[in-house]
N, C-alpha and C positions, 0 to 999 in steps of 0.2 A: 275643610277641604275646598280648594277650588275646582270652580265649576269648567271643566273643561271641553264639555259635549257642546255640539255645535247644532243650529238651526236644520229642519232636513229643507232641501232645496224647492219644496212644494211649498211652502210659506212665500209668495212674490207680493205681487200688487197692493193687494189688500193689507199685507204686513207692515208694505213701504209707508201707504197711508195712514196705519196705524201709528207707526214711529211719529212722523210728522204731526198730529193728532196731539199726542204727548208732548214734543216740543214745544207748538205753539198755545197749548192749554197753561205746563208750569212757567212760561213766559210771559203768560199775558197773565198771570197774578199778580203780578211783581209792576201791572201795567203797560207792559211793553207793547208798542202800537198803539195805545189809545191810554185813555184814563185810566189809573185804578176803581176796580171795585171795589164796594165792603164784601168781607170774604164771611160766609157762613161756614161752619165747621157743621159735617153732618156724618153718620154712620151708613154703610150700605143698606144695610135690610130694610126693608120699608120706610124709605126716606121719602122727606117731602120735598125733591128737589122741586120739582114744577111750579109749588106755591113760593117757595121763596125766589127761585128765577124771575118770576113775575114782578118780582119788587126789585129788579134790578140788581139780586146778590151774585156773587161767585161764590161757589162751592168745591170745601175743599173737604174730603174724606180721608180720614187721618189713616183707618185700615189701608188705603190705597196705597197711601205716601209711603207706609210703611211696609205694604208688598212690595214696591220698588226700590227701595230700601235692600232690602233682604235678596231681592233678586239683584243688583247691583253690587250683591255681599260688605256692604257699610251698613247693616244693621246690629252686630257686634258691639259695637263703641257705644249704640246709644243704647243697647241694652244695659250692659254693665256699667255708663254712667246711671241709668236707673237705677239699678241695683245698690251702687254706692250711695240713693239717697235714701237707701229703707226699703224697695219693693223686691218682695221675695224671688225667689226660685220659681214657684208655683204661677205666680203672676203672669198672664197674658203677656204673647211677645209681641204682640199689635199694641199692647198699651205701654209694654216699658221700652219700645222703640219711640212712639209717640212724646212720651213723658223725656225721657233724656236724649229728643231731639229738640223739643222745645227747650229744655234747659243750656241746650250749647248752642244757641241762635238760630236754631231753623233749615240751615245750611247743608244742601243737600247736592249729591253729582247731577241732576237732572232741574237745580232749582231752589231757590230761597223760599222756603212755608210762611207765609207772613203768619201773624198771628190772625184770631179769631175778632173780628166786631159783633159777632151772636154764635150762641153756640145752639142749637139744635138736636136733640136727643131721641131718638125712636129705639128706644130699649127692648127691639123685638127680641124675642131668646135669649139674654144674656142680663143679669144683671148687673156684671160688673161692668158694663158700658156706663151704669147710673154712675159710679164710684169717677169713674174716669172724667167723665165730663164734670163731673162737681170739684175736678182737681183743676181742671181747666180754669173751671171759671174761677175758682179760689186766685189764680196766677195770673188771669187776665182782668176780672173782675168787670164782662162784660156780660149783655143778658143771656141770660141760661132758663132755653126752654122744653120740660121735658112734656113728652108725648107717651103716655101709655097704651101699650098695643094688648087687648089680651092675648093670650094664646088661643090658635087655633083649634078648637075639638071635634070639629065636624068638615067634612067636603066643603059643605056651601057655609060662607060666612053666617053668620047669625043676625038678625036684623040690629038687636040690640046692641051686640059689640058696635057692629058698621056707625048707630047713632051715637053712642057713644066716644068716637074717633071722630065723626061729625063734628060733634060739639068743640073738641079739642083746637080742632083744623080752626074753628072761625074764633079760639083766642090765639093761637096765633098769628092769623091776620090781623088779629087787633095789636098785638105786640110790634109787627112788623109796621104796619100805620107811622103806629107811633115813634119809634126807631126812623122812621125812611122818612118822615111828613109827608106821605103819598097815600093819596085814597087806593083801595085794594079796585082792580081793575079786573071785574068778573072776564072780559074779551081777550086783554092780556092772558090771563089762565086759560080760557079755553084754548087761545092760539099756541101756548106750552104743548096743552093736553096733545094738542092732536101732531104736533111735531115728536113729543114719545111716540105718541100710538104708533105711529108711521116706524120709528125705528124699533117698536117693539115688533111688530109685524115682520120686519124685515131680520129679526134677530130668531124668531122663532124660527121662519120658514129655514135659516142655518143652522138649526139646531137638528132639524128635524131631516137633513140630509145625512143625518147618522143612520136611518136606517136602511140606505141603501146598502147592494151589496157589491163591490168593495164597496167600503165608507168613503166617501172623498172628504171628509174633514175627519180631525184629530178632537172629539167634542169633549176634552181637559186638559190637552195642552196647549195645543191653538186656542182654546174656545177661551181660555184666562186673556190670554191678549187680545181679541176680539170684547171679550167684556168691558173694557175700559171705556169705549162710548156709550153702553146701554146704562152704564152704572154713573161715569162722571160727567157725561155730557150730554145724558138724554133732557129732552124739550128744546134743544139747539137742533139748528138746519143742518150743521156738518152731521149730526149723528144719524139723522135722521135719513141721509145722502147716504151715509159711509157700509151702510148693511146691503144697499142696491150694488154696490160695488164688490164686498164680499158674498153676495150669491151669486154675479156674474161670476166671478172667480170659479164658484166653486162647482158651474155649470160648467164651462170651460176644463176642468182636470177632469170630467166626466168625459166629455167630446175627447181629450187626450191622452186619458189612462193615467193621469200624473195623480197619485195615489198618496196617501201619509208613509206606504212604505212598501216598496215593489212587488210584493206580494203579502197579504192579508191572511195573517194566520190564527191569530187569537181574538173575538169581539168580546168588549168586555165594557161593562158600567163600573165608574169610579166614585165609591163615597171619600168624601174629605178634603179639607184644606191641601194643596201641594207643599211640598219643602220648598221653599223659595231660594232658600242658601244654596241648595244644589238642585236647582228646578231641572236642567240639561242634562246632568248625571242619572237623576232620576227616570228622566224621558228616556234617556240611551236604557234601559235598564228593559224598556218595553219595548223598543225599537228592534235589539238586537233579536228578539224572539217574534217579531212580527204582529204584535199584539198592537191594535189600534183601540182605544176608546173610544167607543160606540155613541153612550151616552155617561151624564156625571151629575152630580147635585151641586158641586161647591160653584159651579157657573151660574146656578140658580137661586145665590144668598142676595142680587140685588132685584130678586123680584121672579115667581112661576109665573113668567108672561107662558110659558108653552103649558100650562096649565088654565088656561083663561084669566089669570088677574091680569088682566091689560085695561090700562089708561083710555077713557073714554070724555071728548072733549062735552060729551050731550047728558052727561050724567059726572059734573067733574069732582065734587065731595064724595060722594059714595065711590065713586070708583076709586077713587084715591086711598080711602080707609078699606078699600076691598082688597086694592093690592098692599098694603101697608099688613093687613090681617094675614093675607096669603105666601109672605115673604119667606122662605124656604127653612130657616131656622127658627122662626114663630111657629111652625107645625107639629102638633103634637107628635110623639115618635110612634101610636102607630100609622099616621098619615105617613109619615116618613117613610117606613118600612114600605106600605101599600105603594108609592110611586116608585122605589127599588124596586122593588119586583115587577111594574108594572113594566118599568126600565126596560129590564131582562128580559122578559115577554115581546116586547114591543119593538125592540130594537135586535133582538136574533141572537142577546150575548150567549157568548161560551163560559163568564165566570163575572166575576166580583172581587174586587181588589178597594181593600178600607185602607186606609190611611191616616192614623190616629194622631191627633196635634198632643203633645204631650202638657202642654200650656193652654192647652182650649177644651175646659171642663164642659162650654155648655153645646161645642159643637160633638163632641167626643164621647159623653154619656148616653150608652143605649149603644153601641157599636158591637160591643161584643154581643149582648144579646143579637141585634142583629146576624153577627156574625153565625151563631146557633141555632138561628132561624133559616137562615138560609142553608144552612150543609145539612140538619137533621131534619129539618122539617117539609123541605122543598128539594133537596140534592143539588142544590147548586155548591160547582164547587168555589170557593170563596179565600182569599187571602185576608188577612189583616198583619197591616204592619204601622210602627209609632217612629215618630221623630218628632220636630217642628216646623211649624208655619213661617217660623223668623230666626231661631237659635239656632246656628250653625252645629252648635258644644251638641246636641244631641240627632246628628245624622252623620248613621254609623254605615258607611255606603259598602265594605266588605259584607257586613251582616245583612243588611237589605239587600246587595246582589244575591247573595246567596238562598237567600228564603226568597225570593223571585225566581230564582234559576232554576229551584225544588219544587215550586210551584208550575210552570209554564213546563216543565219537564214531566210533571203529574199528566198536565192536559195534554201534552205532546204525546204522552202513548196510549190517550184516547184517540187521538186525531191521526196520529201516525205521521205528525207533522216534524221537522226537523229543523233546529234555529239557522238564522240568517247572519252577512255579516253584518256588523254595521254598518247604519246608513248617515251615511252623512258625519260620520265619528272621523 
């Protein structure tokens, strides 16, 4: 289906700069303006962008590439050249985007992927990231470093795991050394540290304007595109800039009533990956009934900086293995659950709306429980609904308006509230 919903007119400033942001990031891989870098391939959750910045790499996040992808609807093609070389149905659609985009030259609407000079692996939550990057390297046969994260089981990290990530972090500086011929530059790193810290600060305090009432931000559909500096750019000065400019903004719709949607009738926390093949479809879906997202977890996969794991340039190893441990898919699921609910709580929702990737076992397991936790055991009331993160073939937009329609139609004759037309449609 094409995506025919359109931006709501409250997205300006900060959106523009966004765009641009993205331009001149898949631009400047390819070197444009200056020298190429060596480009590190690295995954969102608990990445170590900051230490490998330090040694002078670009990072490129293939899940990214491949949400732009899907939201530009040209992830199709490179799924089912995957498929044609043996990777199932079942298979992650972030990796068989990945894999048979690499295969057909890298060639993208927003930019050429170069290939990998080090690949980088933080296999928080997911095993099949291990599989994927060992295909990588098989094809590029560049070094391939993995980093083990345990899972989280407790609130506060554990000393041990932290030392144990410790350790990891200084052979990867030894790997990079030797790869770069550059001694590891403890000043360099801390001056990283604290250019995140700065944009992590600045990412949270917009997260945390969700729980005004009305919301002036959209914190899952807007908050996806705003994620793109805290996740690909953070330890750079533009990102670190760009969050001072998105809270101006979002001070500014308060002063002028300019709202995600003219009047606010549903607050709601969203678990899950978005459909990206029909990410504007999907949003009209919420729009038309007034329903704004309050707050979300899938903005939280590159890191619970509003959780405390934030980047500290006076403690830069441990902080680092602390937010690496606390990365929102490395958390056990009853952590998981306990900040959903905390969500709810915290932010004033009327409901819960899951979103189940049909290709994403390790984000997706534990949803339904979820799900029966929250309607029987708490009374919230709660949707879940399934498609994809990248496969168009399973987002079935008759069926999901409809179990959305029966859903906000549910809460509507608690509320006595009455749907809207669309906005911006």
């Amino acid at each position: 289906m094409g995506d025919t919903g359109t931006e709501p007119r409250f997205l300006t400033t900060a959106r523009d700069r966004q765009r641009e942001m993205v331009e001149e990031y898949y631009a400047g891989l390819e070197g444009a303006g200056g020298p190429k870098k060596p480009v590190a391939y690295m995954l969102v959750g608990g990445n170590l962008t900051e230490i490998v910045r330090s040694f002078g790499y670009e990072v490129v996040f293939p899940e990214i590439v491949a949400l732009n992808c899907a939201i530009k609807h040209v992830s199709l093609p490179n799924i089912l050249h995957a498929e044609s070389q043996g990777y199932g149905l079942d298979v992650c659609g972030y990796v068989k985007n990945d894999l048979g985009l690499q295969e057909m030259g890298g060639q993208t609407p927003f930019g050429r992927i170069p290939p990998p000079d080090l690949l980088v692996c933080s296999f928080s939550g997911c095993y099949v990231y291990v599989k994927w990057w060992e295909a990588l390297a098989e094809k590029y046969g560049c070094p391939l470093f993995m980093l083990d994260v345990p899972y989280l089981r407790d609130a506060t990290p554990q000393s041990e795991d932290i030392q144990y990530i410790v350790t990891q972090l200084h052979e990867l500086i030894a790997l990079l050394e030797k790869a770069t011929g550059r001694a590891f530059d403890p000043a360099e790193l801390r001056a990283t540290l604290a250019r995140s810290r700065r944009a992590e600060e600045g990412w949270v305090n917009y997260l945390a304007s969700g729980r005004r009432r009305p919301s002036p931000i959209e914190a899952y559909f807007e908050a996806v595109f705003y994620m793109f500096p805290i996740n690909v750019l953070r330890g750079t000065e533009v990102a670190a800039d760009f969050y001072a400019t998105v809270n101006a903004e979002v001070d500014e719709r308060v002063r002028s009533g300019t709202y995600p949607v003219p009047e606010e009738k549903f607050r709601l926390v969203v678990e899950g990956v978005p459909p990206y093949p029909s990410y504007r479809t999907f949003w009209d879906f919420f729009r038309k009934w007034g329903a704004v997202s309050v707050a979300a977890t899938y903005p939280k996969v590159g890191g619970l900086f509003d959780r405390g794991f934030l980047h500290d340039p006076a403690r830069p190893f441990d902080s680092i293995a602390e937010y690496s441990l606390g990365a929102y898919v490395n958390q056990s699921w009853p952590l998981r659950r306990t900040l959903i609910e905390e969500y709810v709580r915290d932010f004033g929702a009327d409901a819960v709306l899951i979103h189940g990737i049909k290709s994403c076992r390790s984000f997706t397991a534990g949803q339904g429980d979820l799900r029966d936790r929250l309607i029987h055991d708490l009374g919230i009331p709660t949707l879940y609904i399934e498609s994809d993160h990248e496969d168009p073939r399973y987002f079935a937009p008759a069926q999901i308006k409809n179990r959305m329609d029966a859903f906000f139609e549910s809460l509507d004759r608690r509320k006595g509230t009455t749907p809207l037309p669309m906005v911006g449609g």
